[in-house]
C-alpha positions in Angstrom: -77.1 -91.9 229.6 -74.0 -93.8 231.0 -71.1 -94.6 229.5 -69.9 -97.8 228.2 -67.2 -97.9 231.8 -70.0 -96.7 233.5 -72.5 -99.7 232.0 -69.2 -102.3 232.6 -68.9 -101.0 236.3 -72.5 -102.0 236.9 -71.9 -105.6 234.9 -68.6 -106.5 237.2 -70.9 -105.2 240.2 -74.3 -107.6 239.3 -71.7 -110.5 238.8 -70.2 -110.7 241.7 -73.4 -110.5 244.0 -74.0 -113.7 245.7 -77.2 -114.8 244.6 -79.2 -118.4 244.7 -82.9 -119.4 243.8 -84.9 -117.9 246.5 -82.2 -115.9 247.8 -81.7 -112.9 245.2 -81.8 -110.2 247.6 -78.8 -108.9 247.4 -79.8 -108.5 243.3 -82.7 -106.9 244.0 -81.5 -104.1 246.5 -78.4 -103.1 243.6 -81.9 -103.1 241.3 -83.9 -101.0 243.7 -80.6 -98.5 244.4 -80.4 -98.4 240.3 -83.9 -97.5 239.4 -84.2 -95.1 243.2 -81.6 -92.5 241.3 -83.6 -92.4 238.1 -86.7 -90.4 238.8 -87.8 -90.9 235.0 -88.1 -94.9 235.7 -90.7 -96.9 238.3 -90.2 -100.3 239.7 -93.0 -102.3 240.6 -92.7 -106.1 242.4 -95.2 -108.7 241.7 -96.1 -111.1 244.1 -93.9 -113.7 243.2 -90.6 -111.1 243.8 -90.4 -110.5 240.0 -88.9 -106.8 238.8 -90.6 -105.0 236.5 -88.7 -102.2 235.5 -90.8 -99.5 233.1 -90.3 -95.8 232.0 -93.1 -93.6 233.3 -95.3 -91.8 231.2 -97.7 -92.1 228.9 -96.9 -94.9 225.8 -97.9 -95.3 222.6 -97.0 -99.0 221.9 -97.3 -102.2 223.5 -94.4 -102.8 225.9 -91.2 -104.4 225.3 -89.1 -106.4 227.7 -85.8 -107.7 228.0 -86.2 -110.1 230.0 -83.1 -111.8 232.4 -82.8 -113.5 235.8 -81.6 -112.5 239.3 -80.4 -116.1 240.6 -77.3 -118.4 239.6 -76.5 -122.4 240.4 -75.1 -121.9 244.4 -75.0 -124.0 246.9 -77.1 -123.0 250.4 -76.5 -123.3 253.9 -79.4 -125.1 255.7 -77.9 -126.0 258.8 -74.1 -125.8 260.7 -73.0 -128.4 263.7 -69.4 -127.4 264.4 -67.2 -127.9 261.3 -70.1 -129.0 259.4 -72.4 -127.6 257.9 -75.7 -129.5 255.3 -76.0 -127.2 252.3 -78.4 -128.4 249.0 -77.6 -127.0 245.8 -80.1 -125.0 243.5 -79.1 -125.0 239.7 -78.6 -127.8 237.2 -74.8 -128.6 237.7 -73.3 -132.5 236.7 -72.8 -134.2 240.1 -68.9 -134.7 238.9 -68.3 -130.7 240.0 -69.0 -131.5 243.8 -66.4 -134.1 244.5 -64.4 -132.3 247.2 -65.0 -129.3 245.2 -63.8 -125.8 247.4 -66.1 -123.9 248.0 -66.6 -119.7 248.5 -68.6 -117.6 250.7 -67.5 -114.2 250.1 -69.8 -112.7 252.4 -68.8 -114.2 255.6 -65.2 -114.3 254.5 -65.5 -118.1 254.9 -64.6 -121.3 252.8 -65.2 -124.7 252.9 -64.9 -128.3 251.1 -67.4 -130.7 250.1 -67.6 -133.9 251.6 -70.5 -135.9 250.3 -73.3 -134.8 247.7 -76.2 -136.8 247.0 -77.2 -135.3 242.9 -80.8 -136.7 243.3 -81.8 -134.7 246.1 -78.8 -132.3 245.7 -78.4 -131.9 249.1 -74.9 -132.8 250.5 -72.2 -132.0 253.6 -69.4 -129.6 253.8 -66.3 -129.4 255.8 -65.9 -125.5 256.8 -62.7 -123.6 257.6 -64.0 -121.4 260.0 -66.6 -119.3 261.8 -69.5 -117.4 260.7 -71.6 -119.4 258.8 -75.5 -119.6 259.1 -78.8 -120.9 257.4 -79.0 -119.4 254.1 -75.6 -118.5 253.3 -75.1 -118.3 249.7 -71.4 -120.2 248.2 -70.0 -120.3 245.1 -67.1 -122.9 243.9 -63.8 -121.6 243.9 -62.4 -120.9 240.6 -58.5 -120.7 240.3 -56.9 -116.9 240.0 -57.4 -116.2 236.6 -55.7 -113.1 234.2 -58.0 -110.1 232.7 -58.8 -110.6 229.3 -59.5 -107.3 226.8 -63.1 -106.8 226.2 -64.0 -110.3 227.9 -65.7 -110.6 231.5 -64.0 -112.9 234.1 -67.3 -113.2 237.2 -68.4 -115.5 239.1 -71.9 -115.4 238.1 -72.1 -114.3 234.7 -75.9 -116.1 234.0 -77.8 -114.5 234.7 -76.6 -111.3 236.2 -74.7 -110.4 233.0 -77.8 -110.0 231.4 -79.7 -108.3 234.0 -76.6 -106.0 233.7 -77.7 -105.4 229.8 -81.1 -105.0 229.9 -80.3 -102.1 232.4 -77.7 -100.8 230.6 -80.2 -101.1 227.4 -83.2 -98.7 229.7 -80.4 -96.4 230.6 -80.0 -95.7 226.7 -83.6 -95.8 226.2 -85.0 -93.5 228.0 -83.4 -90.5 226.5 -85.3 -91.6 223.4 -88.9 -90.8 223.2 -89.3 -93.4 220.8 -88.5 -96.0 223.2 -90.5 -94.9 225.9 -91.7 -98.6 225.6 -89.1 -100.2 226.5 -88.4 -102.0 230.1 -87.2 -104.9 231.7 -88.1 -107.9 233.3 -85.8 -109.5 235.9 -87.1 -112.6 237.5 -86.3 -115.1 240.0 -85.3 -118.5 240.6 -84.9 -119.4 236.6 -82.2 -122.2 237.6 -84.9 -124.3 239.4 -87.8 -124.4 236.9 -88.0 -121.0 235.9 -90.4 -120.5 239.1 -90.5 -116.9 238.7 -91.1 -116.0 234.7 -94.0 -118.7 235.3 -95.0 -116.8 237.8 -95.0 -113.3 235.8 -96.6 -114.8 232.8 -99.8 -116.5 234.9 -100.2 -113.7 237.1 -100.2 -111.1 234.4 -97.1 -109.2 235.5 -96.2 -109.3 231.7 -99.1 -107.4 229.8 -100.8 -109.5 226.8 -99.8 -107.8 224.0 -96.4 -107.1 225.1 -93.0 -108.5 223.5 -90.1 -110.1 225.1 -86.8 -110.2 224.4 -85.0 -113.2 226.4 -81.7 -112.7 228.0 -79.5 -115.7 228.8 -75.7 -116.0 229.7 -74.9 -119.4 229.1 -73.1 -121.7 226.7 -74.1 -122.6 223.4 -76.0 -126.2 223.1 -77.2 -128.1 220.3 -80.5 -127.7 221.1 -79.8 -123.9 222.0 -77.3 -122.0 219.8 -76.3 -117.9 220.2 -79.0 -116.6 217.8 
């Protein structure tokens, strides 16, 4: 069973994986690392990319799931000409955020500015400071430097990778306990564009009938959707 540093050192590693509806694969390999040194766990993908993460052995009770999602609102490369390069944006963000917003893409060491964003088809242009990027680049906004805090998380991409980052840390503890040999987790993809994937799970019967999920979500508290 980790530790709590240990269990923190996997939730500053999920949140700062680039990740985008569609484009979770950097997500899924940490995922497939994690459960590969864990001979007591198995992994199985559905056919719509979904993890399901499960103790082996034989069970006693209906599964439980915590449930969380691999992707985060990013903005995606779909073609470069020179300087420029046509990006849309998957994720639910107000259109306000794009006006020559800076923008991050921290695996080809390469940033860039927006120039014009169109919110209905969330599709739009950006101005790029340098060389390097191609069609399906994943970028994030840049956020200014900002100080540690005690016991709080400072990410990039805290929904929903901080709670894929719990429900792991959540199996870790479980399976030393034969009473929860029940418990496992669900990590699904492209939630920030019409929760595509955990549609996906449900129809397809990657989450079992009688089982019972607990939903992880990183995100602000709304009127409609308190913490609680």
């Amino acid at each position: 069973m980790a530790s709590r540093a240990v269990a923190a050192k996997w939730l500053e590693q999920l949140t700062h994986l680039p990740t985008a509806s569609g484009l979770e694969h950097h997500v899924v390999d940490w995922v497939a690392d994690w459960v590969g040194r864990r001979k007591d766990i198995r992994l199985d993908v559905d056919s719509g990319g979904n993890l399901l993460i499960t103790q082996k052995g034989r069970k006693t009770k209906p599964l439980v799931l915590a449930v969380a999602h691999m992707d985060h609102p990013a903005f995606v490369v779909t073609s470069v000409d020179g300087n420029e390069a046509d990006f849309e944006f998957r994720g639910g963000v107000n259109p306000e955020y794009f006006d020559e917003a800076a923008v991050d893409f921290p695996l080809e060491g390469v940033t860039a500015q927006v120039v014009s964003y169109d919110g209905n088809s969330q599709t739009g242009v950006l101005a790029v400071a340098g060389q390097g990027l191609g069609e399906g680049a994943i970028g994030v906004w840049v956020f200014p430097e900002m100080k540690p805090e005690e016991d709080r998380l400072l990410a990039p991409a805290c929904d929903d990778l901080a709670g894929c980052a719990a429900a792991l840390a959540a199996l870790d503890r479980a399976r030393k306990k034969p009473g929860l040999r029940h418990f496992g987790v669900l990590l699904t993809r492209a939630e920030e564009v019409g929760l595509v994937g955990a549609t996906h799970a449900a129809r397809e019967g990657t989450i079992p009938a009688d089982a019972r999920l607990l939903s992880i979500e990183t995100s602000r508290a709304l009127p409609n959707a308190p913490i609680g």
